[in-house]
C-alpha positions in Angstrom: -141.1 110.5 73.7 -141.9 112.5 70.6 -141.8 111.3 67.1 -140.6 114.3 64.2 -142.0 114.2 61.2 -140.1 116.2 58.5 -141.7 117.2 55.2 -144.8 117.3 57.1 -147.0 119.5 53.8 -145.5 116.1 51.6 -148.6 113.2 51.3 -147.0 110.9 53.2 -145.9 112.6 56.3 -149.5 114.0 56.4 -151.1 110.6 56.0 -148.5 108.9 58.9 -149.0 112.3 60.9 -152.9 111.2 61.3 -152.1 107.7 61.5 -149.8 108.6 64.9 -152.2 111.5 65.8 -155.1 108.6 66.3 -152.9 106.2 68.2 -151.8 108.6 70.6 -148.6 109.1 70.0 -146.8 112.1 70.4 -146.0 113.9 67.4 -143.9 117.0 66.0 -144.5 117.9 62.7 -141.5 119.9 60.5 -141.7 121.4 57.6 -139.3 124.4 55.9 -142.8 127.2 56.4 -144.3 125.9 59.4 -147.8 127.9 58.8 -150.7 126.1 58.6 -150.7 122.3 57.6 -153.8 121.3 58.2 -152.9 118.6 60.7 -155.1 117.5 63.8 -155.8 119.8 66.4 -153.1 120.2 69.1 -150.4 118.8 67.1 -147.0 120.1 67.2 -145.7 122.3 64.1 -141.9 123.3 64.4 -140.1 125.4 61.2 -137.4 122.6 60.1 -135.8 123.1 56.4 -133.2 119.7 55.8 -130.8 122.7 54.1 -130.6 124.5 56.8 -128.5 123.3 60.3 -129.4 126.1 62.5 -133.0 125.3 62.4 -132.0 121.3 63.6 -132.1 121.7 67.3 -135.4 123.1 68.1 -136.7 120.6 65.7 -134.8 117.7 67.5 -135.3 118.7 71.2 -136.8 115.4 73.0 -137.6 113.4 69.8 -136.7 109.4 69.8 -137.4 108.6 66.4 -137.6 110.8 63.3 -139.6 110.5 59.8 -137.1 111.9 57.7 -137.0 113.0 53.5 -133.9 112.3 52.0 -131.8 115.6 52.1 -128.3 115.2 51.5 -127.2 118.9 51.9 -126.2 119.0 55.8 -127.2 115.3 56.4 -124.3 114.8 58.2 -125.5 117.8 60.6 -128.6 116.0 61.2 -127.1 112.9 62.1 -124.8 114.9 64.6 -127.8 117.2 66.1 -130.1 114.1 66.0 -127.3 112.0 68.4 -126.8 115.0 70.6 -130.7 115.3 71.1 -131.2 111.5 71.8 -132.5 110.3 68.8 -133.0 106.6 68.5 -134.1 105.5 65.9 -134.9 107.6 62.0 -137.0 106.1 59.1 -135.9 107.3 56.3 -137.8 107.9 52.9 -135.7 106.4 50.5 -136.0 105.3 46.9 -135.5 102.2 44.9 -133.0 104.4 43.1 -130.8 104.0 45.9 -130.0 100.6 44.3 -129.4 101.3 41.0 -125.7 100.3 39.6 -125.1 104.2 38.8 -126.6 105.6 41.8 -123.5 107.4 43.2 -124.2 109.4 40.2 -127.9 108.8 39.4 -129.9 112.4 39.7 -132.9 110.5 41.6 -130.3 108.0 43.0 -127.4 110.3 44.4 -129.4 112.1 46.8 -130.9 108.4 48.6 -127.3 107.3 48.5 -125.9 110.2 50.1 -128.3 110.2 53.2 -128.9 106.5 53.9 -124.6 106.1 53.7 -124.8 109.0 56.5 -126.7 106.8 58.2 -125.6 103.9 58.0 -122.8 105.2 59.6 -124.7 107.2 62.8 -124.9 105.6 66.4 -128.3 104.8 66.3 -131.2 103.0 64.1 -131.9 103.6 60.9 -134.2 102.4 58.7 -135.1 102.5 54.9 -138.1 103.1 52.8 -137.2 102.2 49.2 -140.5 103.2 47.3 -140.3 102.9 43.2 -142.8 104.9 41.8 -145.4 106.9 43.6 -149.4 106.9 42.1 -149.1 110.6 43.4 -146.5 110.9 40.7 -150.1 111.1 37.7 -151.0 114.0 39.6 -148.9 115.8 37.7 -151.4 114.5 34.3 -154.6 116.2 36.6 -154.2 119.9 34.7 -154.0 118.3 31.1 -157.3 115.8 31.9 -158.9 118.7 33.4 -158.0 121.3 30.5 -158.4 119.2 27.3 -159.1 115.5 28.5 -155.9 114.8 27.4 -152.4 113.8 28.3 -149.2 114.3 25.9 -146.9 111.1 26.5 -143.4 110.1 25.2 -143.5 107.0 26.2 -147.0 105.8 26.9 -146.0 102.1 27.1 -143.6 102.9 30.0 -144.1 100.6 33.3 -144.6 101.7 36.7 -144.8 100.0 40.1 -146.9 103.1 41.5 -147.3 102.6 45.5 -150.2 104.0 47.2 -149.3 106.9 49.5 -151.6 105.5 52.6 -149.4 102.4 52.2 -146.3 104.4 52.4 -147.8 105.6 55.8 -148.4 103.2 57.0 -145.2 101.4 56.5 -143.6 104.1 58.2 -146.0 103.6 60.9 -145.1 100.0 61.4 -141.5 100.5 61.7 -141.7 103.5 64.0 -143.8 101.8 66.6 -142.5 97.9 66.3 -139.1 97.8 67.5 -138.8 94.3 65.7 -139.0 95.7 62.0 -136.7 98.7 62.6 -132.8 98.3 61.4 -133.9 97.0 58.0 -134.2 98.2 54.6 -137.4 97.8 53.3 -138.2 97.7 48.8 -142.2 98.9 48.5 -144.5 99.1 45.8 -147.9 98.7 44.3 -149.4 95.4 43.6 -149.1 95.1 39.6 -147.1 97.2 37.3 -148.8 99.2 34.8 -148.0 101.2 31.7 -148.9 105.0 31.8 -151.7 103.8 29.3 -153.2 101.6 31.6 -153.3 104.3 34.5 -155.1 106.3 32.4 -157.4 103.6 31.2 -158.3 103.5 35.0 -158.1 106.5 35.7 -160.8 107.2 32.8 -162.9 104.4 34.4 -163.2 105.8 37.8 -164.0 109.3 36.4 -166.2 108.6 33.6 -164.4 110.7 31.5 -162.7 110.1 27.8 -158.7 110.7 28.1 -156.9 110.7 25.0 -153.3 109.9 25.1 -151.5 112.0 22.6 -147.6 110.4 21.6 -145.3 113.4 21.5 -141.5 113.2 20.8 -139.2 113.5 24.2 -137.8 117.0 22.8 -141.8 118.5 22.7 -142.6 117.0 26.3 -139.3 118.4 27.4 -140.1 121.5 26.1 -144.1 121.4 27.6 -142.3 120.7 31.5 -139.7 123.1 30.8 -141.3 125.5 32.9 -141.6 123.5 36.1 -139.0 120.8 35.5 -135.2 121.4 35.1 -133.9 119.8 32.0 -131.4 117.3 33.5 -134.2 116.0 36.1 -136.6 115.3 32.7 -133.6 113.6 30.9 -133.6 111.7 33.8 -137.0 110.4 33.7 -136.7 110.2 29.7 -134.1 107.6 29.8 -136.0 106.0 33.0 -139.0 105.4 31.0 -137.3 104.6 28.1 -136.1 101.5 29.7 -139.0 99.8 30.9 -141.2 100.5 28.1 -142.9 97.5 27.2 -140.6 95.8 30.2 -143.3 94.9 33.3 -141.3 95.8 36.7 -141.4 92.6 39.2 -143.3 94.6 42.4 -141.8 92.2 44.4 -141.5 95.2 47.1 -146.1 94.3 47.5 -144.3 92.2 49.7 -142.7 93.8 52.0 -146.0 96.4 52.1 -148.4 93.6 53.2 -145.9 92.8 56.0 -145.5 96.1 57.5 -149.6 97.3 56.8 -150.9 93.9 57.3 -152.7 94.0 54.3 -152.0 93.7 50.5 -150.8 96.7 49.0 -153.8 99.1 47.5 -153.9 98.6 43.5 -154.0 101.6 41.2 -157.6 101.6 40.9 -158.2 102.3 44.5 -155.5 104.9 44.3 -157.3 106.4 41.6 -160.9 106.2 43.6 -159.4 108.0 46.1 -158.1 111.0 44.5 -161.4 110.8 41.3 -162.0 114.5 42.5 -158.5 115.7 41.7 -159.1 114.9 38.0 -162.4 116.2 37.7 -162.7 119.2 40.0 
């Protein structure tokens, strides 16, 4: 039976798209502009966009188990169109969020919520990926190095539990094929927990470049994002960051990453070896 991976131009879904490519499997990738992904030759590519119902069923026709982002829209669509194809079993791609005390109303949180309470409540298996941070997430710092060897900060001494994406893969791999670790809900993250000043640090050391971290005030990096980054999603990650600077996160979730990859989860550093050229390029 086929396997549909949604989101298929996000990292992850392209990383667990090779990983099910190479072990045979049979695999349909989704994504809301089907074009080109880039995947392995002779894989499937079907147009499926999470806000939009009418393009479910093609997507869904003779798929067991779905990789799914967390879409809240017509979630409850999905679930319907997913049981009427046959689906048994959908990993979702949660967030930690999902857990937090405010979550029903948490911008980052709400959206998890909303699609792992669908289904939790659909007739057949679901399982949850409950990432914290994603080391993807400094890509967003890549322009700045590039342009001025710099990165503007509000709160530099922030922590984060950043989880490689490969490891997010291959999670998803694990529970998709092992029948024995799906119907759980599953905390990930990176090995150690590091303040945006320490990525850097290694970041710097991987390169060989200088990076300067320049302090600015929360209204100035609002106001530097504004054109990419609604303002309620950067208050959002303001008042995240505000709360664990100088506060270490636990990364208990290493855990649960060795256990489904059978290996410890990747640190920063090899994160940042990985992706050296997409700082210095």
């Amino acid at each position: 039976m086929t396997i549909l991976v949604t989101g298929s131009r996000g990292r992850v879904a392209r990383a667990l798209i090779g990983l099910l490519h190479d072990r045979g499997h049979a695999v349909r990738a989704s994504s809301r502009e089907a074009g080109d992904l880039g995947l392995p030759a002779g894989t499937e590519v079907v147009r499926c966009a999470l806000d939009d119902p009418s393009t479910f069923p093609a997507a869904l026709e003779g798929v067991s188990s779905v990789f799914l982002y967390a879409e809240p829209a017509h979630i409850d669509a999905f679930v319907e169109e997913a049981a009427r194809a046959g689906v048994q079993h959908v990993v979702l791609l949660s967030s930690v969020a999902a857990l937090f005390p405010d979550a029903a109303s948490h911008l980052i949180g709400r959206p998890h919520l909303l699609v792992e309470q669908a289904l939790t409540e659909a007739p057949f298996t679901s399982t949850f990926l409950r990432p914290g941070s994603f080391a993807t997430n400094t890509l967003g710092w890549a322009h700045s190095i590039k342009a001025t060897g710099s990165v503007n900060l509000p709160h530099p001494a922030a922590h984060s539990d950043a989880v490689h994406e490969a490891d997010l893969a291959e999670a998803a791999l694990a529970v998709l094929t092992d029948s024995a670790l799906a119907g759980a809900a599953y905390e990930l993250s990176g090995p150690e927990s590091l303040t945006f000043e320490e990525q850097i640090d290694r970041l710097a050391h991987v390169t060989g470049r200088a990076i300067t971290v320049n302090v600015v005030s929360p209204e100035e990096w609002k106001q530097e994002v504004s054109a990419f980054m609604p303002a309620p999603f950067a208050d959002t990650l303001l008042d995240l960051w505000r709360r664990t600077e100088g506060v270490p996160l636990p990364v208990t979730g290493a855990a649960a990453v060795a256990k489904l990859t059978g290996h410890p989860a990747r640190s920063f550093t090899t994160w940042a070896e990985d992706h050296a050229a997409d700082f210095t390029a």
